[in-house]
C-alpha positions, 0 to 999 in steps of 0.5 A: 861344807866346802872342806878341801874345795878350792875357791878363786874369787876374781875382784874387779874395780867397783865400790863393791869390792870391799864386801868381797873381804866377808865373802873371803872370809866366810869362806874359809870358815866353811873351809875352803882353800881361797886364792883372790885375784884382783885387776889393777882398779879393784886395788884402788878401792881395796888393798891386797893385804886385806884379802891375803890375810883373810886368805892367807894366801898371796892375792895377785893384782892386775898383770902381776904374776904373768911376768914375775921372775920371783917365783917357784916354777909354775905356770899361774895362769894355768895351775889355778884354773886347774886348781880351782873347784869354782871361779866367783866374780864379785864385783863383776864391772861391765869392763869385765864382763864385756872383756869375758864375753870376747876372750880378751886376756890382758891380766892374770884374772880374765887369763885364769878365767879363760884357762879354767874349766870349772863352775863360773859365778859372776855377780854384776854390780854397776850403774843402772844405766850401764847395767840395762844398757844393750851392750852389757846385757848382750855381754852377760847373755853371752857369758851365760851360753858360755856357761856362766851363772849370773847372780842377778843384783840387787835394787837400791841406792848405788854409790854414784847417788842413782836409785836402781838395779846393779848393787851387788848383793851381800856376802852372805848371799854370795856364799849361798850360790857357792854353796849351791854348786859345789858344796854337795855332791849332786846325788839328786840331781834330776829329782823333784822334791816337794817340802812343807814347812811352817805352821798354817793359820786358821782365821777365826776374824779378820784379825785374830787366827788360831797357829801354833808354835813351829818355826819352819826351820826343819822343813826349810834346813830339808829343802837346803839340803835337797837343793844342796844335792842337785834337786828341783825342789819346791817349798810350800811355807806357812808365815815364818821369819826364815829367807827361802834357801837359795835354789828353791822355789816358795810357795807362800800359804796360810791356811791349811785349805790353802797348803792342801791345795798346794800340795795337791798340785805340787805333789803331782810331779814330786820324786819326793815329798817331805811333810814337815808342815804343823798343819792345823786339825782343825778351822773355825767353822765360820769365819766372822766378817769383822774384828769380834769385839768384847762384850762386858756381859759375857762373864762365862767367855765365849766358844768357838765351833771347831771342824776338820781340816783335810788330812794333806798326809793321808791324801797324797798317801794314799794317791802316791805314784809309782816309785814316789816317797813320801815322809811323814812327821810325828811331833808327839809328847807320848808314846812317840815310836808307838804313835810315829809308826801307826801314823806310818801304816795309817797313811801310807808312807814310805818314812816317817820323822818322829820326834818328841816336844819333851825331848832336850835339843828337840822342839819348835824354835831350836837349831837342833832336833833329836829325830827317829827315822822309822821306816817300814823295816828300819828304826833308826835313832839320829841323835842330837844334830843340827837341823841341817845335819837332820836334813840330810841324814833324812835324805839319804834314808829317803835315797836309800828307798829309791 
């Protein structure tokens, strides 16, 4: 996702620094050109050969390079910062931070900082009481108007023993931020996007529900995706085991009374709206107060009255506003074009996602669906894709009709 993206990562002195090694290395798996500078401290906790060779590219240390006669002519300072696509900062320590806030340029990375003009991340990791103290919050609130974005850190116990916030977070998360400004073109910038996803449960006791299989992944890869490209986008999610994509907003349901009623206010505002939720067709009429217990006497088992739930898709069709798109999802087990495009005209869709349980590489738990995108004057057949490869083939058909 970041092939022909170049990334500076700026390491500075904090026990911290040795994550930034996995952060190097997952993204130059995602393809991007790395260059890590490092201050003269951050060389105390890691060795320089360990980014250059995740890298494989010369990692500067401290003032090295400002003043080095053994090089090809070029400017460093200058040639990086024009270079690079983004600027990530992780560990940023308070010294930083401050030095940052108040233009002081001493070494080669706060140098490169102040010359470049792109996107700037920084990921604060120190003591708690360093992290609340007044002086460096004012820091951060000044680099933030400078346009800086702050990946807030995490809570837990820090190296120095303290219980608190100021643990910078994973790797993993880190490259979700990169990700999120520099991976996509931001081709949605602007819009409001509304996804469901997950399954809905129906109580029939305080301890037993009816659900289904989903898995949410093909809902929650939409709202990657829309996120990727620029959009405001909300996520209203049934119970799953998936992290909210970074940059998206989550609204956690159960019921499927409790996601008509989400979508019923988020989709007010939306652009788009993606309906990849397995809602229930139907809920127990009545909910028991207490665990339903066994009765050995019941020998021909037990029944329970089923009624409606509110058609959400059909709902928000048939309320669309003016230029609002709004796609639909058919899992079927037959007669899967037939069926995807009554669904079409039934509820007044824009789009419609059709796919079949039957289908290899299609289904519920997978990383892969084989979906047809069926609009009202185009049929279009994706293939076996990754559900985030999905996800934006999606997009871009829902674009088209804007």
């Amino acid at each position: 996702m970041l092939s022909g993206k170049t990334v500076v990562v700026g390491v500075t002195g904090g026990i911290a620094a040795y994550k930034t090694a996995s952060l190097v290395s997952a993204l130059k798996k995602q393809g991007a050109e790395v260059h890590v500078i490092m201050t003269q401290n951050a060389a105390e906790f890691i060795a320089p050969l360990t980014f250059e060779t995740l890298s494989n590219n010369r990692c500067i240390v401290g003032r090295d390079g400002m003043f080095d006669r053994n090089f090809e002519y070029d400017v460093k300072h200058i040639s990086l910062a024009k270079a690079a696509d983004l600027i990530i900062v992780a560990p940023a320590t308070a010294n930083f931070i401050a030095k940052a806030a108040h233009g002081i340029a001493d070494d080669m990375l706060i140098t490169v900082v102040l010359a470049a003009k792109c996107p700037k991340l920084a990921a604060p990791a120190m003591n708690t009481a360093m992290y609340e103290n007044p002086a460096t919050q004012d820091n951060l609130a000044k680099i933030k108007d400078y346009g800086w974005k702050i990946i807030e850190p995490a809570e837990g116990m820090l190296a120095c023993g303290d219980e608190g916030k100021g643990k910078m977070p994973e790797p993993s998360e880190l490259l979700q931020h990169v990700l999120l400004e520099i991976a996509h073109e931001k081709d949605m910038q602007g819009l409001s996007v509304l996804v469901t996803a997950g399954p809905t449960q129906e109580p029939i006791d305080p301890v037993r529900y009816i659900t289904n299989h989903s898995s949410g992944k093909m809902g929650y890869a939409i709202a990657h995706a829309a996120a990727l490209r620029g959009a405001e986008v909300t996520l209203v999610s049934g119970q799953t085991a998936l992290d909210t994509p970074e940059g998206v907003v989550r609204v956690d349901v159960k019921s499927a009374e409790d996601m008509y009623k989400a979508v019923a206010k988020y989709a007010k505002k939306a652009d788009m709206v993606f309906k990849a939720a397995a809602v229930a067709d139907f809920t127990p009429k009545t909910t028991a107060d207490h665990k339903i217990k066994k009765d050995s006497k019941q020998k021909a088992g037990m029944s329970i009255e089923l009624k409606p739930t509110k058609d959400i898709l059909a709902e928000i069709g048939q309320n669309k506003k003016k230029g609002q798109i709004i796609c639909g999802f058919a899992m079927e087990t037959e007669d899967l074009l037939k069926n995807a495009k009554a669904k079409l005209e039934k509820k007044n869709l824009d789009m419609i996602c059709a796919n079949s349980l039957r289908t290899k590489g299609a289904g519920f738990a997978g990383d892969t669906n084989v979906v047809t995108i069926i609009t009202k004057d185009e049929t279009t057949e994706l293939g076996c894709l990754s559900k985030l490869e999905t996800a934006e083939r999606i997009l871009d058909a829902a674009l088209k009709l804007k």
